[in-house]
N, C-alpha and C positions, 0 to 999 in steps of 0.2 A: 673418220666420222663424216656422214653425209653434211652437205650444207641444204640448207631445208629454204636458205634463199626470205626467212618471214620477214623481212623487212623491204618486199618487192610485193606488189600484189601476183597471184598467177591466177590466170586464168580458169583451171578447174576449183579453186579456191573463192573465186569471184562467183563462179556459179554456183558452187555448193552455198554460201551466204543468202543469195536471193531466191534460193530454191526452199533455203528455211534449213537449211542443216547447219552442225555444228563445228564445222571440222575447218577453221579458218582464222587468219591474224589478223591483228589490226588493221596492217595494210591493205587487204582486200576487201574488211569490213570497209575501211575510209574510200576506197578506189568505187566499190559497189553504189556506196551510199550517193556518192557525185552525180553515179549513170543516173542512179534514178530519179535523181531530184530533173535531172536535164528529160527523162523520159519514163515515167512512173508505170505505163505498160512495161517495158522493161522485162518484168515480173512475170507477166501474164504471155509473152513471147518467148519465153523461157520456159516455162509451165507446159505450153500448148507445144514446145520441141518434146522436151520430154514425153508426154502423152500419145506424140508420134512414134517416138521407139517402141513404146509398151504395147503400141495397135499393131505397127511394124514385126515384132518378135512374135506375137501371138498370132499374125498372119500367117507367118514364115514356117513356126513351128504347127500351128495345127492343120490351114488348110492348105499350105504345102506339101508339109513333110519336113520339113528343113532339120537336123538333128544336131549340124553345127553350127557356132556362132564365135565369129572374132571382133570384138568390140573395140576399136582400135581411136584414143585419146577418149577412155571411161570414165575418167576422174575419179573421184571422191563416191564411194557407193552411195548410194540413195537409194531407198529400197521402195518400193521394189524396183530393181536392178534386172537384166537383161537374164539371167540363171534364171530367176524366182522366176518368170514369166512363163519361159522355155520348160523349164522343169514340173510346172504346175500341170501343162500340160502334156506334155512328154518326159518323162520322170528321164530316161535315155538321152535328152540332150546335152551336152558338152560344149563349155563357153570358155574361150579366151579374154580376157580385159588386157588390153596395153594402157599404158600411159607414162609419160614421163615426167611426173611426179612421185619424188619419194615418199613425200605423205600420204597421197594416193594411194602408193601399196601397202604404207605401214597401216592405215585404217583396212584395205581390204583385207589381210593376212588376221587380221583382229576380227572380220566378222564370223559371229556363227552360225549366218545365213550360208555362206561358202560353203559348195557341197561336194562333194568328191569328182566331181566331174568338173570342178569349173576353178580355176587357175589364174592369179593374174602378174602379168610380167611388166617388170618394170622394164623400158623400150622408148625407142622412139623412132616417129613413123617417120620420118626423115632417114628411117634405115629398115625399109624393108628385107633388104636381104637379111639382116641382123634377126629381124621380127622371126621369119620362117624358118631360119637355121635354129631358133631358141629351143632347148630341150626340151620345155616346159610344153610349148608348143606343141613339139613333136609328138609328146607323151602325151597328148588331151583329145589332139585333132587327127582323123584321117583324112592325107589331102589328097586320098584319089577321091574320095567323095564330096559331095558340096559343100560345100560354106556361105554363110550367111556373113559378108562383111558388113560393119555397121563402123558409118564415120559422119558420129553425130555430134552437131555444133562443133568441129574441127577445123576442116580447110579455111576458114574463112579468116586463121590465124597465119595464112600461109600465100604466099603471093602468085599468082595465075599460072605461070609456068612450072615452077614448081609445085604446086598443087596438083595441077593437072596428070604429072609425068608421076606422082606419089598415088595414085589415084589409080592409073594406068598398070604403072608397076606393080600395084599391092595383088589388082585382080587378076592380071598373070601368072600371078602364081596361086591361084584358086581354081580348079578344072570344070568345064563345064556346067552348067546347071547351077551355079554358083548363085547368088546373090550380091548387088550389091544395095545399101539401104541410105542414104545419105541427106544431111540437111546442113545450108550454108543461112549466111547472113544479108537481106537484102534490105534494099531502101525503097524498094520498087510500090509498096504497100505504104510505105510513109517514112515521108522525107529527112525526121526527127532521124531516122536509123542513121545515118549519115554522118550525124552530130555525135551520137553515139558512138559509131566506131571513130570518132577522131578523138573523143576520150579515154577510150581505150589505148589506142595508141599514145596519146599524150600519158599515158600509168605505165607507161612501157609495156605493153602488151599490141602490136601491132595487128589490126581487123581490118580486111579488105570487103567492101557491101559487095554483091554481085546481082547484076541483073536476071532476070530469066533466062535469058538469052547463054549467057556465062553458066548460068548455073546448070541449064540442058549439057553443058557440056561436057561436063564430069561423069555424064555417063555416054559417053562415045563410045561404038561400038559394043552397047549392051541394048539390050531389048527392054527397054523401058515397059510397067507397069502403068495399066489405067490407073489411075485417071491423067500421070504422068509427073512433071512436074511443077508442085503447086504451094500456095501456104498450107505452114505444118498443118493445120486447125481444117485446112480441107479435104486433107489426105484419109480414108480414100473416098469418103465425101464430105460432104460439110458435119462437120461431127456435135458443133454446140452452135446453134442459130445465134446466140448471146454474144457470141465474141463478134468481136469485128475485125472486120482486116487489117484495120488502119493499129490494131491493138500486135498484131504478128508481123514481127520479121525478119523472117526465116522461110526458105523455100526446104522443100522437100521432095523426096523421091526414091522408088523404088526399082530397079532393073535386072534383067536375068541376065548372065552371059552364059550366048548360044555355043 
């Protein structure tokens, strides 16, 4: 019998809560409810990631081309979800979800948004070779052609070095013209994020902020996208005048590998 861990907060459980879904315990209800009291944007830097994915996948998929997509630490579906994007408009698109959470999967297998193209495996990105040898994988995705990797709100759970080299690793095995689409955790917008990620941490959930600087780095040796990298909410330009910076933070970004 799996252990489902509900007496720990997890982190796609934390976000599913302040994202307004249902799929969550006590512990990440009470863990969430702290962040926000300490940072009540919060909500709205979370909100404006998400909003990044959905402009991100509907880039990818219409005025690219892109027909795959590997959503790698997806969480908890929220619909719409990286599939319904993709598939709305390119009915032919194929999506993988990783994450490793069991609940995670037990809610995606449950939805009947899930459409015959789109698969999600329970994994963990700390084992990309695991990820790419997955049957499931294999069966959904063709990898002589592109893929759209998508590692959103993740690394920032994961510490510099190894982020880096998971990061590295996952797009090497993605062939040319690939994608990759990516958003971390910064303080560089306001200073509160900092505070934030030290309560996370203190819930046992460990968050590293990153700078710009850190954050360009994750796409080394890919050919980064105008406008480059920036807050989610500017990506790929300023998308809502009403927000403010100091309300995001979260960098974002998009790159090709040549």
């Amino acid at each position: 019998m799996l252990d489902l861990e509900v007496d720990r907060p997890h982190p796609a459980r934390v976000y599913d809560y302040i994202l307004g879904g249902g799929q969550h315990f006590a512990s990440d209800r009470a863990a969430a409810e702290d962040m926000l009291k300490g940072w009540p944007d919060l909500r709205m830097s979370m909100q404006q990631n998400r909003r990044f994915m959905h402009r991100v996948v509907a880039h990818l998929a219409g005025d690219v081309g892109i027909r795959q997509f590997l959503d790698i630490g997806a969480g908890i579906p929220t619909s719409p979800n990286a599939h319904e994007i993709a598939q709305r408009i390119a009915p032919d698109s194929r999506v993988v979800y990783v994450d490793n959470d069991p609940i995670a999967r037990a809610h995606a297998l449950e939805d009947d948004d899930l459409s015959s193209h789109s698969v999600y495996l329970q994994a963990d990105f700390r084992d990309p070779a695991g990820i790419f040898a997955a049957p499931d994988l294999l069966g959904t995705l063709d990898l002589s052609r592109p893929v759209a990797v998508l590692v959103i709100a993740m690394v920032q759970f994961i510490g510099d070095d190894e982020a880096y080299d998971l990061v590295r690793s996952t797009m090497e095995k993605v062939p040319p013209g690939s994608y990759l689409a990516l958003t971390t955790v910064t303080a560089d917008s306001n200073p509160t994020v900092a505070r934030i990620a030290q309560d996370y941490t203190d819930h046992g959930m460990p968050m590293y902020v990153r700078d710009h600087k850190s954050a360009e780095q994750f796409f080394d040796g890919l050919d980064l996208v105008a406008p480059g990298v920036v807050l989610a909410h500017h990506w790929p330009t300023l998308v809502d005048g009403s927000v403010r910076d100091a309300e995001v933070g979260m960098y974002a970004g998009l790159a090709r590998k040549p």
